[in-house]
VODREN-54065 format. One record per residue (C-alpha): residue number from 1; x negated, y negated, z. Coordinates in Angstrom, 2 decimals. Layout:
BEGIN
NUM_X_Y_Z
...
//
This chain:
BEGIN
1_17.15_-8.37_-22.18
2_13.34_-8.68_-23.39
3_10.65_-9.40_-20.90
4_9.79_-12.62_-20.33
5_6.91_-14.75_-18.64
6_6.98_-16.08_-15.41
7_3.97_-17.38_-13.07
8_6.00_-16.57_-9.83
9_9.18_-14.03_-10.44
10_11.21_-11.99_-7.56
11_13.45_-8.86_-8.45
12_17.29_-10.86_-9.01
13_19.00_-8.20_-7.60
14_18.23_-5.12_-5.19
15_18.64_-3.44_-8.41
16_17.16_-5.40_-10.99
17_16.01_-2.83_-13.66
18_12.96_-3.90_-16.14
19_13.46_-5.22_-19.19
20_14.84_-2.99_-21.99
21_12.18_-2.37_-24.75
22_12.52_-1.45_-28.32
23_13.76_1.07_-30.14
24_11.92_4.42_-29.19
25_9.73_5.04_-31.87
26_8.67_1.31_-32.33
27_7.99_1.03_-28.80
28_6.01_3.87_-28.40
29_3.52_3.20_-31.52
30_3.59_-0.76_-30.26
31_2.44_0.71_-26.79
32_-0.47_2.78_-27.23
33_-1.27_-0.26_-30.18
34_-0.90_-2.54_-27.63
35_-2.60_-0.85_-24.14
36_-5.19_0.72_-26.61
37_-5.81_-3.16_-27.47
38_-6.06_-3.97_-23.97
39_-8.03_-1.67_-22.79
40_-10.38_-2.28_-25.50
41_-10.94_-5.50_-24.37
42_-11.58_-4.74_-20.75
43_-14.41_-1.95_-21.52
44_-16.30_-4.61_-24.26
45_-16.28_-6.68_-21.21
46_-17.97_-4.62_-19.26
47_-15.25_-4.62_-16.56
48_-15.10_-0.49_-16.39
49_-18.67_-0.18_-14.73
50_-19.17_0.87_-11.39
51_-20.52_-1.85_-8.81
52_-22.43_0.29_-6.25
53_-24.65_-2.38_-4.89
54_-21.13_-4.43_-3.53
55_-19.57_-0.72_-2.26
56_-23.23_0.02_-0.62
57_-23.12_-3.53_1.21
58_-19.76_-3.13_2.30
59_-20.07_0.25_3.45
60_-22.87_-0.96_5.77
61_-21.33_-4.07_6.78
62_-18.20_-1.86_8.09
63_-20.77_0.38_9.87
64_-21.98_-2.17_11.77
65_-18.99_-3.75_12.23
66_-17.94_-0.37_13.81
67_-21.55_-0.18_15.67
68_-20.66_-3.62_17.10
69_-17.09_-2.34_18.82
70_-18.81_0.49_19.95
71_-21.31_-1.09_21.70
72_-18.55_-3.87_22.72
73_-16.56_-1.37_24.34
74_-19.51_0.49_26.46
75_-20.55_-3.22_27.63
76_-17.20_-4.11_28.83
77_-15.92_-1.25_30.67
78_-13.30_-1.63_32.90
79_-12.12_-5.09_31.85
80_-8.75_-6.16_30.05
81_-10.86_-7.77_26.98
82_-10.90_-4.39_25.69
83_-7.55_-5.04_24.37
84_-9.79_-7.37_21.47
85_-12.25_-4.62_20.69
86_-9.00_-2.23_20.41
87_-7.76_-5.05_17.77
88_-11.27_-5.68_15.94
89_-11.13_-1.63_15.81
90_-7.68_-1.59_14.24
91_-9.08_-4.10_11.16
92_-12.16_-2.08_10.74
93_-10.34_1.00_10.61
94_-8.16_-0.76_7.70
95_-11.27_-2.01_5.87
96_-12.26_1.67_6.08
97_-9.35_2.55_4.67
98_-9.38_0.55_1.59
99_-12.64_1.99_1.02
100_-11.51_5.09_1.20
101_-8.55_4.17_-1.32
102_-11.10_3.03_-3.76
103_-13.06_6.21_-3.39
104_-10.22_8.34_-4.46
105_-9.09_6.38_-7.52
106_-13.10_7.29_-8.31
107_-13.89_3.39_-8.48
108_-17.36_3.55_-6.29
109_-18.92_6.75_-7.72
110_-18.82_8.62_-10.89
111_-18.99_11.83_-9.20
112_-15.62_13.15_-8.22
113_-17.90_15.32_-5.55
114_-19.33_12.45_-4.31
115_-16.32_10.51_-4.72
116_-14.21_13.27_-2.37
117_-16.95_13.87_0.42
118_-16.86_9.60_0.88
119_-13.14_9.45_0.89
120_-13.34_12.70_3.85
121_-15.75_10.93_5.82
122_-13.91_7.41_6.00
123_-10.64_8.70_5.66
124_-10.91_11.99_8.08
125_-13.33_11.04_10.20
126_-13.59_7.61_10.96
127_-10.28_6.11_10.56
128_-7.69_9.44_10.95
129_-6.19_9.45_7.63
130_-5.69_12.70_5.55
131_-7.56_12.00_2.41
132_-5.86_15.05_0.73
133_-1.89_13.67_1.48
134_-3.09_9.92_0.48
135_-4.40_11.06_-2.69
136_-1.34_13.26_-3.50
137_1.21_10.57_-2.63
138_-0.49_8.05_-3.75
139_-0.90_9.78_-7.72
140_2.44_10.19_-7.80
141_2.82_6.34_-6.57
142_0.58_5.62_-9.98
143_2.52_7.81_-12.47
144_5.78_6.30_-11.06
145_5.35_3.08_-9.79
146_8.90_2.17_-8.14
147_11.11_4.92_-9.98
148_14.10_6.27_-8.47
149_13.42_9.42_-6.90
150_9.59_9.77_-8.19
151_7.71_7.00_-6.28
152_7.20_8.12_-3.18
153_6.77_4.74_-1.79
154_10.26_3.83_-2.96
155_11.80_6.65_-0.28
156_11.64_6.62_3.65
157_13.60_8.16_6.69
158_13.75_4.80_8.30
159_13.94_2.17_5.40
160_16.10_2.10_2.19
161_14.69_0.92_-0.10
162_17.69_1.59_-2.71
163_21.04_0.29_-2.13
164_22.25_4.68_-2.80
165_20.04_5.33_0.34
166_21.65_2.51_2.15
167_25.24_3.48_1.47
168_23.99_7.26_2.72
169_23.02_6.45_6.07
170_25.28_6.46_9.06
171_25.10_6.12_13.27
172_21.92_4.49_14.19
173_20.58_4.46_10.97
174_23.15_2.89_9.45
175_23.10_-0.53_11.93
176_19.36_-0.57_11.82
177_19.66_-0.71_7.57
178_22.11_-3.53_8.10
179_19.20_-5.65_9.24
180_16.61_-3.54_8.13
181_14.67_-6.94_5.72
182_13.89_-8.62_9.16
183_12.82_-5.29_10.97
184_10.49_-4.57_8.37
185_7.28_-5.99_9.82
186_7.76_-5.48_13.53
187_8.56_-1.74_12.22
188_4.77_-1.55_10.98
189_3.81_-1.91_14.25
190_4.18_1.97_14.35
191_3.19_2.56_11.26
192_-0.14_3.99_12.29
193_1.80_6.59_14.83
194_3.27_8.04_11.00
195_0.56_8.10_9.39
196_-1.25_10.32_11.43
197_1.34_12.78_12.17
198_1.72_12.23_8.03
199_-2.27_13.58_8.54
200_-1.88_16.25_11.07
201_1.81_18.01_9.04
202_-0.55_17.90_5.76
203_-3.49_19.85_6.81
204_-1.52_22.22_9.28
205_1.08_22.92_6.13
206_0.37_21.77_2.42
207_-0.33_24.92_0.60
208_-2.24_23.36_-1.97
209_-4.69_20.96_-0.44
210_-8.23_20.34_-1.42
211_-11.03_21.25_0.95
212_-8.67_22.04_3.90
213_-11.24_23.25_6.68
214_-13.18_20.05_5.88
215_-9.92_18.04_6.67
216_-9.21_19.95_9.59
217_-12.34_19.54_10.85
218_-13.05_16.20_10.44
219_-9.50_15.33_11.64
220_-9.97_17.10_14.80
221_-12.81_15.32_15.67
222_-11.76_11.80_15.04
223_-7.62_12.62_16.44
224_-9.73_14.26_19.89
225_-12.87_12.93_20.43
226_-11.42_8.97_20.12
227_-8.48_9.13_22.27
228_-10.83_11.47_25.12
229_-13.52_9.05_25.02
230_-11.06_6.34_26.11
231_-9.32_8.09_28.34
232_-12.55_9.58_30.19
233_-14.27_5.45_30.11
234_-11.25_3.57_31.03
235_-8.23_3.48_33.57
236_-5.45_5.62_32.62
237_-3.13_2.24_32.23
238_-6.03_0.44_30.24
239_-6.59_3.49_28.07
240_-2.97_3.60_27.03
241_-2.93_0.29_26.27
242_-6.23_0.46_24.33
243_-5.38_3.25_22.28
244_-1.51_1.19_21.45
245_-3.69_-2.14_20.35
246_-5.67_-0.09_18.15
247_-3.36_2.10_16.23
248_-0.41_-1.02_16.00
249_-3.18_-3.39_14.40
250_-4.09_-0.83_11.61
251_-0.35_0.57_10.53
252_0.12_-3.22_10.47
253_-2.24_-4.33_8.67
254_-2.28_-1.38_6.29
255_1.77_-1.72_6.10
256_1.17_-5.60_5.39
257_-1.74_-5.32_2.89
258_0.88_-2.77_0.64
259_4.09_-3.85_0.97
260_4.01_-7.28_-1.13
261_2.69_-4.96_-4.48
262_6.05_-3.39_-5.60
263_8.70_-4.02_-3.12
264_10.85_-6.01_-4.64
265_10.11_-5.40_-7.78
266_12.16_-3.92_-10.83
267_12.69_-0.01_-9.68
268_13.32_2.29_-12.76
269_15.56_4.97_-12.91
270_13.67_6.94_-15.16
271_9.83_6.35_-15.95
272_10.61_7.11_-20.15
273_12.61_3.74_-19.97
274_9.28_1.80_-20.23
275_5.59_2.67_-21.68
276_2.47_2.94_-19.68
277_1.87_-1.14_-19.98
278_5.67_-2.52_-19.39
279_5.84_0.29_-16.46
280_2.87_-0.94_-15.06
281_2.87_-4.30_-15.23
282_6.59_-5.39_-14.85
283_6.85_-3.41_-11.53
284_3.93_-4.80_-9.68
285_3.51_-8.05_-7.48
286_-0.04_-10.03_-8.09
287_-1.23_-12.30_-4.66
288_-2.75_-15.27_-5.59
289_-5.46_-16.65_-3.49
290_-9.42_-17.49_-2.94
291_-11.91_-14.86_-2.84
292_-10.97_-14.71_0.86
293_-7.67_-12.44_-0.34
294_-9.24_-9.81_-1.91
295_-11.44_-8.88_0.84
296_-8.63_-9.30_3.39
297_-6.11_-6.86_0.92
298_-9.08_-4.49_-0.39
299_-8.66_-5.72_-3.82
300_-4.55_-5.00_-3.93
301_-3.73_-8.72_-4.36
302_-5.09_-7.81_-7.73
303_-2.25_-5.01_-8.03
304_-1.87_-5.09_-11.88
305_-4.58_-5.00_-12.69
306_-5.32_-1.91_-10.54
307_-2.40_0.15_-12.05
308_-3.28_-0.89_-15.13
309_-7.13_0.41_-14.42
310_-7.18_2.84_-11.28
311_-10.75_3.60_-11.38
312_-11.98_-0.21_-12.34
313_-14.46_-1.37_-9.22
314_-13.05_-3.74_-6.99
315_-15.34_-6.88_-7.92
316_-14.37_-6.85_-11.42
317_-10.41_-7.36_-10.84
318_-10.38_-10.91_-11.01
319_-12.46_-10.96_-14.21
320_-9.78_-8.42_-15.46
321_-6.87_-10.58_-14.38
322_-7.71_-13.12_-16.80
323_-8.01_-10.83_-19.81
324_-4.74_-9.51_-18.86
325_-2.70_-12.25_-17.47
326_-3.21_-13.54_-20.94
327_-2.35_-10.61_-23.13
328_0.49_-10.43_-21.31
329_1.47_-14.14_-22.36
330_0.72_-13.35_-25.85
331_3.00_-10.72_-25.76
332_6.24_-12.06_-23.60
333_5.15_-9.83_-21.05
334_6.64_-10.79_-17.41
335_3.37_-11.07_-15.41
336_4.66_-11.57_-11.50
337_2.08_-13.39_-9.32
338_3.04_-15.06_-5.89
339_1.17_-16.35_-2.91
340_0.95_-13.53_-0.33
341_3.79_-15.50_2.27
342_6.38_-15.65_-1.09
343_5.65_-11.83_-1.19
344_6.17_-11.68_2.19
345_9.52_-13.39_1.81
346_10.74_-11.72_-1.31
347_10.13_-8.60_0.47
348_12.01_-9.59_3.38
349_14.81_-10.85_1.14
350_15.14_-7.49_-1.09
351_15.75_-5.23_2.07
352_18.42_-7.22_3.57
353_19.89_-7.55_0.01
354_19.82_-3.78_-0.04
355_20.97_-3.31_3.87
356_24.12_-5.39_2.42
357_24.96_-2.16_0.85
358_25.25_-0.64_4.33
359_27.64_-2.81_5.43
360_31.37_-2.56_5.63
361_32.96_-4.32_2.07
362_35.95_-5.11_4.14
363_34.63_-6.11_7.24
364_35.55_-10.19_7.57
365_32.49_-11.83_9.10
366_34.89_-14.88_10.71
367_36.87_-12.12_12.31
368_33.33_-10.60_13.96
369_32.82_-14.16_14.98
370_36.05_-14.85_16.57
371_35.84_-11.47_18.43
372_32.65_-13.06_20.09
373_33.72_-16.18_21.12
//
């Protein structure tokens, strides 16, 4: 099988593998020809330079924006609308977040000082996110985009995302992967709850972690002071509530702004199958849209582009889209790009193909029915 183009493509199967390349030694010197090519023509277009003026705008706007709910939520006090401030908090912190993503693949600064200290501070301290695990995890994400026991995004406790994981699980775990596609979203709900215990395990445990009492401290202070503030202002019900709103609008939206890049997608079972470019491009999901979707998914509806060019500044993707979406077609390269509710969908479809695996082979679904009746 060779790759082909397609506008719009899904993953066939739960475990669709990319296409096999050629022979090892042409492939490799076609590959670095190739990427080398590529790349060429995204640095003569200028596409590699940092953007600071767009990063400086949108850092303020978000500070204000934060300013705004702060103020919001003094003004209002004991009142019920404080469930929308909670909500309005939950997107900024997301926004944040994406910031805070681009400041660790070093696309606002040159400075990887500079570049760290920013990711701490909107990471750590405002939104509650361990810049240290996210850049770890999130490497390793890069290197091994959807391979088989390399990508950590590819492995959770709670979702399979491999019909071997399905087949492993058993009791609870096992009825909840049965049906596991259409559980997927109201899941992210409590997506924010992992994340920061994800935060508080990785600066309590990870031997090797960069600036560690900076972490610590700047986690403590946004995991304390937060949560004691609204406890201390509002009613104890009201508080609860507030502090539920806030942190089940950001794993959402950070869960729903990620998931339509790779799931779905070819997974490899070894990342020496495919070079650098086939690896990269064949397991990733592009979001079409207006300008409106890359501020609403921090620049990830542009997803190839940004595995193909970590560090390249958010406001040049869709410049870089173009260059590549055609040297892709030049070279019979499947380049996957979908509007974001077909991700959605596909998404949805791929985990209940893989819960399938869960289920009993001989069960007879008429004789489940009849049982019912």
């Amino acid at each position: 099988m060779t790759p082909t183009t397609a506008a719009a493509t899904v993953a066939d199967s739960p475990t669709a593998t990319a296409p096999r390349p050629r022979p090892a030694g042409a492939r490799s010197r076609a590959a670095t020809s190739d990427f080398a090519a590529l790349k060429r023509l995204v640095l003569d277009a200028g596409l590699m330079e940092k953007t600071p003026v767009f990063y400086w705008v949108m850092t303020t706007v978000l500070m204000a924006a934060l300013g705004g709910c702060i103020a919001g939520f003094v003004l209002l006090g004991d009142s019920w609308f404080q469930l929308l401030v909670a909500a309005a908090l939950g997107i900024v912190f997301t926004q944040m977040s994406f910031l805070g993503h681009e400041a660790v693949h070093k696309q606002i600064f040159t400075s990887h000082k500079v570049s760290d200290w920013y990711g701490l501070i909107t990471g750590n301290l405002i939104v509650g996110l361990s810049i240290g695990w996210w850049t770890q995890k999130h490497n390793r994400h890069h290197a091994n985009p959807n391979t088989k026991g390399k990508d950590p995004d590819i492995f959770d406790p709670v979702v399979a995302f491999t019909p071997e994981q399905a087949q492993a699980r058993t009791g609870l775990a096992h009825e909840f992967t049965k049906r596991q596609g259409y559980l997927f979203f109201p899941l992210l709900l409590l997506e924010g709850l992992n994340l920061y215990r994800d935060a508080i395990l990785t600066v309590l445990t990870r031997k090797k972690l960069k600036n560690r009492t900076a972490e610590i401290v700047l986690l403590s202070i946004r995991l304390i002071a937060l949560p004691a503030l609204v406890f201390w202002y509002l009613p104890l019900g009201m508080a609860f509530a507030f502090l539920g709103v806030q942190v089940a609008v950001w794993g959402f939206y950070m869960g729903a702004s990620f998931a339509p890049n790779h799931k779905g997608m070819p997974q490899l079972e070894n990342r020496s199958t495919l070079n650098f470019l086939l690896r990269q491009v064949t397991t990733s999901r592009n979001i079409v849209g207006t300008t409106f979707n890359t501020y609403l998914m921090g620049g990830l509806n542009y997803q190839i582009e940004h595995h193909l060019f970590p560090s390249m500044p958010r406001p040049h993707l869709k410049k870089a889209q173009r260059i590549v979406r055609e040297f892709c077609a030049e070279r019979d390269i499947r380049y996957t790009e979908v509007t974001l509710v077909q991700s959605y969908g596909a998404v949805v479809d791929y985990l209940n193909r893989v819960g399938i695996k869960a289920r009993d082979p001989f069960e007879c679904p008429m004789a489940g029915a009849g049982r019912a009746i």
